[in-house]
KOLTORMAR-44443 format. One record per residue (C-alpha): residue number from 1; residue in one letter; x, y, z. Coordinates in steps of 0.25 Angstrom, whole numbers, plus 5000, padded with zeros to 4 digits. Example, Ala and Ser with C-alpha at 12.3 -4.5 7.8 and 13.67 -1.06 7.14 Angstrom:
// residues 2
[1,"A",[5049,4982,5031]]
[2,"S",[5055,4996,5029]]
This chain:
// residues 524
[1,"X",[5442,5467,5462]]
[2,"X",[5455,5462,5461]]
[3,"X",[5459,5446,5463]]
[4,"X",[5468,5436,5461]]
[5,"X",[5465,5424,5453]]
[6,"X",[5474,5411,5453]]
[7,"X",[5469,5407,5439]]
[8,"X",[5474,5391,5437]]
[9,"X",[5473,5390,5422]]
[10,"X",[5476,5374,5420]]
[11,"X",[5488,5365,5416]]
[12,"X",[5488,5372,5403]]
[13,"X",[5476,5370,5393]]
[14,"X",[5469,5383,5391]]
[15,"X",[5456,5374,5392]]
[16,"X",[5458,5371,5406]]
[17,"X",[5458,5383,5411]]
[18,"X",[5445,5384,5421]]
[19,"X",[5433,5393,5417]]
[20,"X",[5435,5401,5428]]
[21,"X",[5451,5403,5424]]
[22,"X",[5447,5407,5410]]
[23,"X",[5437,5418,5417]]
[24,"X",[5447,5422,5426]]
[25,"X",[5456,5424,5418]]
[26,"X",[5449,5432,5406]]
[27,"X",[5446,5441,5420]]
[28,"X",[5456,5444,5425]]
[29,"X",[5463,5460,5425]]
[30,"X",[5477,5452,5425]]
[31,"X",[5483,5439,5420]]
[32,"X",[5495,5436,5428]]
[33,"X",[5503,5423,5425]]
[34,"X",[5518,5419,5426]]
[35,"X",[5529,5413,5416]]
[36,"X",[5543,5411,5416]]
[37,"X",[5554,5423,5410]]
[38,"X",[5551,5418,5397]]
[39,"X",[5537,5422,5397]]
[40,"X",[5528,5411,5394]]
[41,"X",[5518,5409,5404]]
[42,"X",[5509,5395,5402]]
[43,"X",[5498,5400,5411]]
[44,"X",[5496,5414,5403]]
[45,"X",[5496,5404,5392]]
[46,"X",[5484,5395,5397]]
[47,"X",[5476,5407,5399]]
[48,"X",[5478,5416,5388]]
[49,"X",[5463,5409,5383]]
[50,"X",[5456,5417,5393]]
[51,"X",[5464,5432,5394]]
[52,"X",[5458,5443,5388]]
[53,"X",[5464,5457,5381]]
[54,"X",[5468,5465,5390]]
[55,"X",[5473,5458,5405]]
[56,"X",[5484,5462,5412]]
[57,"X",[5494,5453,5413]]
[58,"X",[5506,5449,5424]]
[59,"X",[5515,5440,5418]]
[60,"X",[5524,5434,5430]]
[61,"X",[5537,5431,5425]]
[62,"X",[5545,5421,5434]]
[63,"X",[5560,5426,5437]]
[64,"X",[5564,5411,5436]]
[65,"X",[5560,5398,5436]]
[66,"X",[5571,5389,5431]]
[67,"X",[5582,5398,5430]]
[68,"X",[5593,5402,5440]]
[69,"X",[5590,5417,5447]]
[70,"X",[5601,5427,5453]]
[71,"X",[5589,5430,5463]]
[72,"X",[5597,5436,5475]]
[73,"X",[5584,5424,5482]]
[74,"X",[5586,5412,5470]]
[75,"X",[5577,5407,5465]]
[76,"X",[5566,5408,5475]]
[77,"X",[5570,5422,5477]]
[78,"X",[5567,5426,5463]]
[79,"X",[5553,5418,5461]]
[80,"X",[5548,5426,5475]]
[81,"X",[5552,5439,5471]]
[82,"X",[5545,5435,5459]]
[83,"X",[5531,5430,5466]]
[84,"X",[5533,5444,5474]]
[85,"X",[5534,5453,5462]]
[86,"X",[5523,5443,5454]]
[87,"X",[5513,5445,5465]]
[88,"X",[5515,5461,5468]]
[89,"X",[5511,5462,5452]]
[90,"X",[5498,5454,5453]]
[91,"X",[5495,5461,5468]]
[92,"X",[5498,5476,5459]]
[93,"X",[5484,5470,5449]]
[94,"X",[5477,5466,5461]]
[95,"X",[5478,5478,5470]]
[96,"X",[5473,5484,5458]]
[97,"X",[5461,5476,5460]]
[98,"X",[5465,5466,5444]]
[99,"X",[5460,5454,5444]]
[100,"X",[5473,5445,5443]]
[101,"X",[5471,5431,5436]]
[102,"X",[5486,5425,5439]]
[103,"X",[5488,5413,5430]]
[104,"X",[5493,5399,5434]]
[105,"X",[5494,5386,5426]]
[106,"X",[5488,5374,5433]]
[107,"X",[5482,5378,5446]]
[108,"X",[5485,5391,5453]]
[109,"X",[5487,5383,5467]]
[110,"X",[5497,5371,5460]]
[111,"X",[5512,5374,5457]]
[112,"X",[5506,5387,5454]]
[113,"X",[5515,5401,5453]]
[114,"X",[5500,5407,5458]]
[115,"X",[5502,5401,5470]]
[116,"X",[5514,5412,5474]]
[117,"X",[5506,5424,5470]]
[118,"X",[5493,5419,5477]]
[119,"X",[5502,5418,5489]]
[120,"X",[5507,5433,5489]]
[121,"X",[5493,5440,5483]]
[122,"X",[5481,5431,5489]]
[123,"X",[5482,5438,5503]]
[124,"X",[5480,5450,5498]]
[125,"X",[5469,5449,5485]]
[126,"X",[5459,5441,5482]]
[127,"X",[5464,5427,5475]]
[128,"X",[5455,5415,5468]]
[129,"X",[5461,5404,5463]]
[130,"X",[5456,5394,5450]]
[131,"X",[5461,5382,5451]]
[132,"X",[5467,5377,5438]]
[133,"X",[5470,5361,5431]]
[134,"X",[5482,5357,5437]]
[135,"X",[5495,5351,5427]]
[136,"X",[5492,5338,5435]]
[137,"X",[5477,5336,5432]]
[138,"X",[5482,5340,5417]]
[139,"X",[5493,5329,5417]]
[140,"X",[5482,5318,5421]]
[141,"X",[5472,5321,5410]]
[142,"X",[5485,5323,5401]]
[143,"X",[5490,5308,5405]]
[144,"X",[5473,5305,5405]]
[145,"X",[5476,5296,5418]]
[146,"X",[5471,5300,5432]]
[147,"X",[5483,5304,5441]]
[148,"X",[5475,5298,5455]]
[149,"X",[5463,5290,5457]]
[150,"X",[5458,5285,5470]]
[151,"X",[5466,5286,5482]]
[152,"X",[5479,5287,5474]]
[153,"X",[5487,5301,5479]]
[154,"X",[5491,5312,5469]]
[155,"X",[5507,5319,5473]]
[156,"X",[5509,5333,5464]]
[157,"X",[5524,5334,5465]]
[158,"X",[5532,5345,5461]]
[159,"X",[5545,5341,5453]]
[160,"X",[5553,5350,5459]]
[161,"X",[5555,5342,5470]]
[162,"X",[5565,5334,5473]]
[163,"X",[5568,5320,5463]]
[164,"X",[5569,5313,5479]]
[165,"X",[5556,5319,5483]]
[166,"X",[5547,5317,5472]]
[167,"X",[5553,5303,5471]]
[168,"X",[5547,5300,5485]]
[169,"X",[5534,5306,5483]]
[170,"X",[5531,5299,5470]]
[171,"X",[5531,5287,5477]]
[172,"X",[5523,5290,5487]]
[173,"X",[5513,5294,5479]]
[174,"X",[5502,5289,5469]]
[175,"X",[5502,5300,5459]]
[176,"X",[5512,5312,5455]]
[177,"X",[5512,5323,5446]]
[178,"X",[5524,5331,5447]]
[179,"X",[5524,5345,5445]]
[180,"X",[5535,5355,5441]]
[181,"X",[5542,5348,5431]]
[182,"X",[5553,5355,5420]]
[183,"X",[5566,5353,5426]]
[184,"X",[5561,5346,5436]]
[185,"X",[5558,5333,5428]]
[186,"X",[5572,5325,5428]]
[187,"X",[5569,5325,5445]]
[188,"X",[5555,5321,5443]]
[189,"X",[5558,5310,5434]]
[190,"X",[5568,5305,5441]]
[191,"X",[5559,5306,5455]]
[192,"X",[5549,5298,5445]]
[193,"X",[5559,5285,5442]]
[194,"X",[5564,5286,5457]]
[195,"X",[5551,5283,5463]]
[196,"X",[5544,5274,5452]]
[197,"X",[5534,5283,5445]]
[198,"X",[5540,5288,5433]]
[199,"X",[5535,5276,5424]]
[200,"X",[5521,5280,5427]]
[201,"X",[5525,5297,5427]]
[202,"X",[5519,5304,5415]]
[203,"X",[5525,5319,5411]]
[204,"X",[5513,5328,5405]]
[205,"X",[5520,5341,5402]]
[206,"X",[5511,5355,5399]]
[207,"X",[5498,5346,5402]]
[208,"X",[5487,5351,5395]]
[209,"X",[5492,5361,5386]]
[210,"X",[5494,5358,5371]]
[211,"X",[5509,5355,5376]]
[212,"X",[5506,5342,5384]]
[213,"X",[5516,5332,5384]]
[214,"X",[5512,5318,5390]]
[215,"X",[5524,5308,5393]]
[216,"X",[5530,5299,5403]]
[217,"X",[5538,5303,5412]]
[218,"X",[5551,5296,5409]]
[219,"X",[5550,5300,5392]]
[220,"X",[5550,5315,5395]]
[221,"X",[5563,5323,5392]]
[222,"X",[5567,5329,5404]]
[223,"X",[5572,5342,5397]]
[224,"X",[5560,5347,5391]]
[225,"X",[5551,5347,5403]]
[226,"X",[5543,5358,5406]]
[227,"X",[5540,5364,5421]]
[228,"X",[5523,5361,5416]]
[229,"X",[5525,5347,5416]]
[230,"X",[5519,5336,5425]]
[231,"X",[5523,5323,5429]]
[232,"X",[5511,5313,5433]]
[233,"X",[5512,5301,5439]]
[234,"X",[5497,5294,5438]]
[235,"X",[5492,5286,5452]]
[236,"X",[5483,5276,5444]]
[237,"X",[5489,5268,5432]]
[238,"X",[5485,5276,5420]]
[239,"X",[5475,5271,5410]]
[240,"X",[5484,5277,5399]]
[241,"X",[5498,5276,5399]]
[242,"X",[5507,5287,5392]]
[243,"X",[5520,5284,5384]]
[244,"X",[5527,5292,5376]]
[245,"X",[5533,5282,5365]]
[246,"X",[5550,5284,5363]]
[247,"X",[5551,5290,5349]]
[248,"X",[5541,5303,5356]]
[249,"X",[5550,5304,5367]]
[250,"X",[5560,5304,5356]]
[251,"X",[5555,5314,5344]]
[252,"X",[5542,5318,5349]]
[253,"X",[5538,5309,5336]]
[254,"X",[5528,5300,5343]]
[255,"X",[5515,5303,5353]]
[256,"X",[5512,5301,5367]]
[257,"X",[5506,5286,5366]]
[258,"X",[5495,5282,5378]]
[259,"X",[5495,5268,5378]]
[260,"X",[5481,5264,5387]]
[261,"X",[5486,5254,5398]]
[262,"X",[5473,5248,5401]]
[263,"X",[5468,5243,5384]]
[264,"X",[5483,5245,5376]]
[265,"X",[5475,5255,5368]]
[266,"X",[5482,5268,5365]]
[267,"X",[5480,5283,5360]]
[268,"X",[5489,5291,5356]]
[269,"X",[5491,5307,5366]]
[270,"X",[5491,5318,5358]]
[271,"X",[5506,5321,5350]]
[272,"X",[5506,5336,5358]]
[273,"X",[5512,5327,5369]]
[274,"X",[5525,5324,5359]]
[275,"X",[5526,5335,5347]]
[276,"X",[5529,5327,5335]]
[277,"X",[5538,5340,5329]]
[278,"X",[5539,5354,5333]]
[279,"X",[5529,5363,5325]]
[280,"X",[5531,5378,5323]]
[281,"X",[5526,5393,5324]]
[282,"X",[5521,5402,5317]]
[283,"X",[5521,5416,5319]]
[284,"X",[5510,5424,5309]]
[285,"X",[5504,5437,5307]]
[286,"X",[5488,5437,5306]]
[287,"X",[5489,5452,5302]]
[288,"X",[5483,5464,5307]]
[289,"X",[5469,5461,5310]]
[290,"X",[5460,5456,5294]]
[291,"X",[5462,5442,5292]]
[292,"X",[5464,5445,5277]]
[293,"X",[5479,5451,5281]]
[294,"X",[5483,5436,5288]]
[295,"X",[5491,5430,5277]]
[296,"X",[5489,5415,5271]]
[297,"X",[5501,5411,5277]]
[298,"X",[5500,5415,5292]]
[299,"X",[5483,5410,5290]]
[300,"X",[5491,5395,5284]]
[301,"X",[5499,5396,5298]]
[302,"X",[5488,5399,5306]]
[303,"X",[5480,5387,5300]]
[304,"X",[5492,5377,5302]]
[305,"X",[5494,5382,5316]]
[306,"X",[5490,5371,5327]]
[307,"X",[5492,5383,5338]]
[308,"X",[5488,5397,5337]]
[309,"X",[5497,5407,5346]]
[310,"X",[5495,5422,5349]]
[311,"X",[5489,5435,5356]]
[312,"X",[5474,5432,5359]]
[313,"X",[5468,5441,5347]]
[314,"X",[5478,5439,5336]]
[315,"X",[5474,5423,5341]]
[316,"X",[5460,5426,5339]]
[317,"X",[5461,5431,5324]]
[318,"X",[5466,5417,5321]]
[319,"X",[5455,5409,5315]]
[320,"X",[5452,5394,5325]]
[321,"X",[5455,5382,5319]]
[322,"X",[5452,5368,5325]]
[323,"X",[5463,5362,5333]]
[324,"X",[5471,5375,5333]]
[325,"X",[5475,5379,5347]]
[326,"X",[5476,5395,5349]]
[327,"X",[5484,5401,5359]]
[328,"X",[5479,5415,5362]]
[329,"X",[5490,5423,5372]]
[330,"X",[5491,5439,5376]]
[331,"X",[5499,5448,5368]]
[332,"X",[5507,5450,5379]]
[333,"X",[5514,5437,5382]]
[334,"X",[5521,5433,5367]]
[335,"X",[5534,5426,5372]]
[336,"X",[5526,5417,5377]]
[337,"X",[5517,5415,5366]]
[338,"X",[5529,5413,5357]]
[339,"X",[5534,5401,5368]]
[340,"X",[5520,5395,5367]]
[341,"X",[5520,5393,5352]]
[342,"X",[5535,5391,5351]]
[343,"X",[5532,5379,5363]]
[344,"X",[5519,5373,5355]]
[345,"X",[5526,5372,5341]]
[346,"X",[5539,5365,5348]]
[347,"X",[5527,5356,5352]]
[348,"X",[5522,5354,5339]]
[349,"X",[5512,5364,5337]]
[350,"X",[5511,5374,5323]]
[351,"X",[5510,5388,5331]]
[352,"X",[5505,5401,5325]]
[353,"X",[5508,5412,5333]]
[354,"X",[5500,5426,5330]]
[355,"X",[5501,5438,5328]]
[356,"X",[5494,5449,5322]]
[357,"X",[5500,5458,5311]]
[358,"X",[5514,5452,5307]]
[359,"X",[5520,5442,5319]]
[360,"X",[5533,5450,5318]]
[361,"X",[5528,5464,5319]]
[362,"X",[5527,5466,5335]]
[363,"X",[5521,5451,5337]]
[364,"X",[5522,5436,5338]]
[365,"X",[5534,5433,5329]]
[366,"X",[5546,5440,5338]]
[367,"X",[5540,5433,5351]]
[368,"X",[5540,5417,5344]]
[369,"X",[5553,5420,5336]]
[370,"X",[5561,5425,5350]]
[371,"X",[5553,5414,5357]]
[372,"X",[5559,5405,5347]]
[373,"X",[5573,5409,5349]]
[374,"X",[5572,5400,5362]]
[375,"X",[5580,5386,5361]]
[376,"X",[5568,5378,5365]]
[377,"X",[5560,5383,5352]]
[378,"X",[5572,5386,5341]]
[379,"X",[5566,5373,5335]]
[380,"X",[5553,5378,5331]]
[381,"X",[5550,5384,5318]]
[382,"X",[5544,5398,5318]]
[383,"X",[5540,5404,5307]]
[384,"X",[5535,5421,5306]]
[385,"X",[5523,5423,5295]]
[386,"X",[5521,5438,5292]]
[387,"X",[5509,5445,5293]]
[388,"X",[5503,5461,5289]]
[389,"X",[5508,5470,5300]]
[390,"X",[5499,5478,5306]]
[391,"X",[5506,5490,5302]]
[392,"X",[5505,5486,5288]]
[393,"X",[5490,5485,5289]]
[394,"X",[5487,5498,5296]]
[395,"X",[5496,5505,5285]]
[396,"X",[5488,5499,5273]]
[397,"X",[5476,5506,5278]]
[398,"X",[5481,5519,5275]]
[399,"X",[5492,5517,5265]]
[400,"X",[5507,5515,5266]]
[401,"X",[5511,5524,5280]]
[402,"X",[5522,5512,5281]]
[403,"X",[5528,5512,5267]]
[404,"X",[5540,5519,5270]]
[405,"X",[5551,5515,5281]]
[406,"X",[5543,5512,5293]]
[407,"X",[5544,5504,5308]]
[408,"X",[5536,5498,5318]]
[409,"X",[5535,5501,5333]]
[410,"X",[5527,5494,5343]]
[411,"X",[5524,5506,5355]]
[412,"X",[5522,5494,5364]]
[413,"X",[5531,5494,5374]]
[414,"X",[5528,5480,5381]]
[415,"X",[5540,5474,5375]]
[416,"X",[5550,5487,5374]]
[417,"X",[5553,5497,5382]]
[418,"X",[5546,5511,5377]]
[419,"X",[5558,5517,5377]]
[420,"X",[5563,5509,5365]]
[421,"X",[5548,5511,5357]]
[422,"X",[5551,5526,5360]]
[423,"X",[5565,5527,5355]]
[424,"X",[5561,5517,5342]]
[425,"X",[5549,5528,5340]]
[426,"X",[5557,5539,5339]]
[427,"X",[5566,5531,5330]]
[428,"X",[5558,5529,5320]]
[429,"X",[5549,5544,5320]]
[430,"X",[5563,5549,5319]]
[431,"X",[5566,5540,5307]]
[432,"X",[5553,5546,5299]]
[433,"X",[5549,5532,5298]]
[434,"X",[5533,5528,5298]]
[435,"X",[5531,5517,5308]]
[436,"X",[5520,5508,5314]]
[437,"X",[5517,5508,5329]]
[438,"X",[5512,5496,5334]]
[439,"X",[5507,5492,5347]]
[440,"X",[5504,5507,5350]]
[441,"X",[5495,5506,5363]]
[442,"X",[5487,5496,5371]]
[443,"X",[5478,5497,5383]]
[444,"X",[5488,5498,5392]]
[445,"X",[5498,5505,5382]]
[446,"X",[5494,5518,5378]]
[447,"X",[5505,5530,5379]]
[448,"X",[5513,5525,5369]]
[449,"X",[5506,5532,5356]]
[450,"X",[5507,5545,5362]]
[451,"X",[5522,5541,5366]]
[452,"X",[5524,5537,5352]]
[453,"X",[5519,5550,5346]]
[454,"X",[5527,5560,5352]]
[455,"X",[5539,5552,5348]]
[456,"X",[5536,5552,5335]]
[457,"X",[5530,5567,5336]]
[458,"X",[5547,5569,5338]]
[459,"X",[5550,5566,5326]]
[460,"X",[5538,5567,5315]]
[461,"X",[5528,5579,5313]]
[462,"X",[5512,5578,5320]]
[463,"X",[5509,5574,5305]]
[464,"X",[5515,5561,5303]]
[465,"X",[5503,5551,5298]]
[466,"X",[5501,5540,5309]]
[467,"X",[5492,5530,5307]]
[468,"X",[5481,5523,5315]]
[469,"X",[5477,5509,5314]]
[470,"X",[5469,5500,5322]]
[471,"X",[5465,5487,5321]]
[472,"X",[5469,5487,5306]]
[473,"X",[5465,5475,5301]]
[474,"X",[5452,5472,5310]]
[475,"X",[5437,5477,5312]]
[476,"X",[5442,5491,5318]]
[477,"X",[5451,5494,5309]]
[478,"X",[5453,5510,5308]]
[479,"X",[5466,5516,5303]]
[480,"X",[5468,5531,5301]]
[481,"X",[5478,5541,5301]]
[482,"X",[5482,5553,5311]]
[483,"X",[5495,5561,5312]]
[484,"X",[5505,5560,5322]]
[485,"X",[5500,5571,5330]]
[486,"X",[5488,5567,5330]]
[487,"X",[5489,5553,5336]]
[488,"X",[5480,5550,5347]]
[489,"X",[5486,5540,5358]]
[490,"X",[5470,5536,5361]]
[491,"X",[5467,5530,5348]]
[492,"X",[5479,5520,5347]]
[493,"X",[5477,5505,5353]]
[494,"X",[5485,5490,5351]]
[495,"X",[5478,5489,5341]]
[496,"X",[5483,5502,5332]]
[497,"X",[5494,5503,5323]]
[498,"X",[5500,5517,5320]]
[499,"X",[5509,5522,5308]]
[500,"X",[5515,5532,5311]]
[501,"X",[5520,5540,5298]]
[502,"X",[5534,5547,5293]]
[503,"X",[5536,5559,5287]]
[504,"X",[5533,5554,5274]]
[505,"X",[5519,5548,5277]]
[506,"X",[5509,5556,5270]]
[507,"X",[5494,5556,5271]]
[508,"X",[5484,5559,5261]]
[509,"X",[5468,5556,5259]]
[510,"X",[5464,5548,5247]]
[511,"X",[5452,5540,5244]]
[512,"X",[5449,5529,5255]]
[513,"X",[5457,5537,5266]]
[514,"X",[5471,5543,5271]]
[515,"X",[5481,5535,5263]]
[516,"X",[5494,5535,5271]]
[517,"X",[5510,5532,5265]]
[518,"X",[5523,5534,5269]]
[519,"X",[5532,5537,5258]]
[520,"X",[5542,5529,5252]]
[521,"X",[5552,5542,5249]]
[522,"X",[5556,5553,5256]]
[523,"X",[5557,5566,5250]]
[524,"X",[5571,5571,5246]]
C-alpha cells in the first residue's frame, strides 16, 4: 500500500541517521529530495548509504532561492507554483500505491521544505513522519557545552527576521540558536552586538558533517556563509570556551584552540574546522571490471586519497582503508557529486573520484572538470588519470574489431535528446566506420537497441559483425558475436557493450574461438 514517509535524516553525518530512517529508506519505491538549480541536494547526499539499485527517484529542483524571478506572482508566486507542481508529482507515485520516502535534512517538522508537501498530500494518503537530530542539537555537541540547563529558556530564531526583532528577543531570552543563516548573517551579527550577546555567540557552520566549522561569532567572514550554518548562544557559562586564534582567521594556518575556562588547560579541535591548504581531485579510471586492468598510477591515487567519491558499485570495487571516508552516490546525480569532491578538496581533503572504465569516456571526468569551471572552485587542482575503456576490453576478447576509424555512442538518452543519438547513428553507419555502443539499455530503457538496428540496417548489409559483451572483465563475463540481423534487443542490458562492425570487418574461426578485425586498408 502506498504511503508517505517524512524521513528526517540528521544535521548531516550519515551515522546519525536513525535505524528506522536507514530502513525506511532502503524500502522505499521512491526517494524524493530537493536541491537548488544547480543540482546538489545535501539530503540525497546523507542518504545515499542506505539506497539501494534500482529506486525511483524525484528530484525537486526549486525555481529560485536567492535569485530575483520574472514570476508574473514574485517570488512567492514561483515557490508555490513549485509546492503545487512538487506535490502532483509525489501524489502520481502514491495514487499508484509507491511507497514515497521524501527526504529532509534535520527534522522533517523544523525549517523543513517537508512541511509544504505534507501540507498538500497528508489529507489524502497515509503519511508517518521520523523525526530526525535537529542542526541545533548538532551545534551544542559540536561546541561540547549544553545550550540550557535547569529553568533557563531556549529561543530557535530564524535570521530572516528583522536585525530590530531579533535584537529584542535576544535579550529577553536565556539561550538562542539562530537559524537560517547565508546572506542573512551581517543582520544577525549585528542583532547580536545590539543586544549584548555576540561576545558569547559561537558560529558552527555544516554541523556534523566532515565540513564543520566552529568559530565565534564576531571572527566569521560575512561573505562566505553558508545558508547550513547555526548560530548558538549558550544559557549557562560554557566549560570550554572556543577562540579561533588571528593568523586562522587570517590564512587558515592555525587551529581552532579551546582553552578550558575552569583548569587553563587546553586541547586542541580538529584542523577540519580551518583547512590548513586547499587539496585536490583526482578523477581515475579502475577499468572495466579485473583488478589486474587498474593501473599503478590510479591504485597510488587511490591509496593517497583521504576521501573516496562515486556511483555506489564502482565505490564498492575500491579496496577500505582505515581512515578513508567513502562516499557512495547514485549514478544519476554526477553534478552533484563533482560539487561535493570539488567542496571537500577546497576544504582540504585529497579527493578521488571514480569511475569505471576510463573517467573520460561517458563518466566522472566531464562532470568535475565542468563543475570546475565555477569561480568558487577555479582554485583547485584537478588532475584526469586514464584508464582501459570498456570498449577496448570487450574488443581484445575477440581481436581488433576497432583497429580501423571507429567512434563511440552512448544510446542513453537521459542527458540528449534521442533525436540527436539517432541523427549521430546514422552518421556514423553511413560513414562505414565500426563503433562502440555504450550504455545500450537499462531496466527502464529498453527500445533503443531495436531503434539502433534498423538505422544502422539503412546503411550496412544484415551481415555486418556486431559484437556482444557483457560484464567484460568480471565473473559473467561472456562475449560472442552475431550479425546485424540477427541482433536480439532481449539479450542487451547496462551492463553490455556492443561493436558494431564496418564493411571491412571480417570474421573467421581459428583455434581458441572467432577472431574478429577490422582492416586497416580498404580495397582499391
Amino acid at each position: 500500500m502506498s504511503k508517505l514517509w517524512g524521513v528526517g535524516l540528521g544535521p548531516g553525518d550519515p551515522e546519525l541517521v536513525t535505524v528506522k530512517a536507514a530502513r525506511v529508506i532502503g524500502e522505499a519505491d521512491v526517494i524524493a529530495f530537493h536541491s537548488a538549480r544547480h543540482g546538489r541536494s545535501i539530503s540525497r547526499a546523507i542518504a545515499a548509504p542506505y539506497m539501494r539499485e534500482g529506486q525511483l527517484e524525484e528530484h525537486l529542483i526549486y525555481p529560485v532561492t536567492t535569485e530575483t524571478t520574472d514570476h508574473p506572482g514574485g517570488y512567492q508566486g514561483a515557490i508555490d507554483e513549485f509546492y503545487e507542481s512538487a506535490a502532483a508529482r509525489l501524489a502520481e507515485h502514491l495514487a499508484a500505491g509507491r511507497t514515497v520516502a521524501l527526504l529532509a535534512a534535520g527534522d522533517p517538522l523544523f525549517y523543513s521544505s517537508f512541511q509544504h508537501m505534507h501540507r498538500r498530500l497528508a489529507d489524502r494518503f497515509d503519511t508517518e513522519i521520523i523525526p530526525g537530530v535537529t542542526s541545533v542539537s548538532a551545534a551544542s555537541a559540536a561546541l561540547g557545552t549544553p545550550l540550557v540547563e535547569e529553568k533557563q529558556v531556549l529561543t530557535v530564531l530564524p535570521g530572516t527576521l528583522p536585525p530590530e526583532e531579533l535584537t529584542r528577543r535576544l535579550r529577553e531570552t536565556d539561550a538562542a540558536a539562530i537559524m537560517k543563516l547565508g546572506r542573512t548573517y551581517p543582520g544577525v551579527r549585528r542583532a547580536l552586538a545590539d543586544s549584548g550577546r555576540l561576545d558569547d555567540a559561537y558560529y558552527v557552520e555544516r554541523a556534523s558533517s566532515d565540513r564543520q566549522r566552529v568559530l565565534r561569532a564576531a571572527d566569521v567572514d560575512e561573505s562566505s556563509v553558508p545558508y547550513f550554518a547555526i548560530t548558538v548562544v549558550p544559557g549557562p557559562t560554557p566549560q570550554t570556551r572556543i577562540t579561533l586564534t588571528e593568523s586562522a582567521v587570517r590564512d587558515g594556518s592555525e587551529s581552532v584552540v579551546a582553552e578550558a575556562t575552569s583548569t587553563g588547560a587546553s586541547s586542541t579541535v580538529p584542523a577540519e574546522a580551518v583547512p590548513a591548504s586547499i587539496g585536490e581531485v583526482v578523477v581515475i579510471g579502475l577499468g572495466p571490471g579485473d583488478e589486474a586492468w587498474t593501473t599503478p598510477e590510479v591504485s597510488r591515487a587511490l591509496a593517497e586519497a583521504t576521501d573516496i567519491v562515486g556511483y555506489t558499485t564502482y565505490v564498492n570495487r575500491v579496496p577500505v582503508r582505515p581512515g578513508q571516508r567513502r562516499h557512495a552516490s547514485d549514478n544519476r546525480v554526477e553534478s552533484e557529486r563533482a560539487g561535493m569532491a570539488l567542496d571537500m578538496a577546497k576544504q582540504g581533503a585529497k579527493v578521488v573520484v571514480v569511475s569505471s572504465g576510463d573517467p573520460g569516456v561517458f563518466a566522472m571526468a566531464a562532470a568535475v572538470i565542468e563543475e570546475s569551471a565555477d569561480p568558487q572552485w577555479r582554485e583547485v587542482p584537478v588532475r584526469v588519470l586514464p584508464g582501459v575503456t570498456a570498449a577496448s576490453a570487450v574488443a581484445s576478447r575477440l581481436g581488433a574489431p576497432l583497429g580501423h576509424d571507429f567512434a563511440m555512442i552512448s544510446l542513453s538518452d537521459r542527458l540528449k535528446p534521442w533525436e540527436t543519438v539517432a541523427q549521430r547513428i546514422s552518421a556514423v553507419a553511413s560513414a562505414d566506420m565500426a563503433f562502440a555502443v555504450y550504455n545500450p539499455a537499462s531496466s527502464q530503457r529498453t527500445w533503443q537497441v531495436a531503434a539502433m538496428r534498423d538505422l544502422v540496417l539503412e546503411h550496412r548489409k544484415p551481415e555486418t559483425p556486431v559484437v556482444i559483451g557483457r560484464d567484460v572483465g568480471g565473473p559473467t563475463e561472456s562475449v560472442r558475436v552475431v550479425t546485424l540481423g540477427e541482433l536480439d534487443p532481449a539479450v542487451v542490458d547496462m551492463r553490455t557493450l556492443l561493436i558494431v562492425g564496418a564493411s571491412t570487418t571480417t570474421v573467421f574461426e581459428a583455434a581458441g574461438g572467432p577472431r574478429v578485425f577490422t582492416s586497416r586498408r580498404y580495397e582499391a
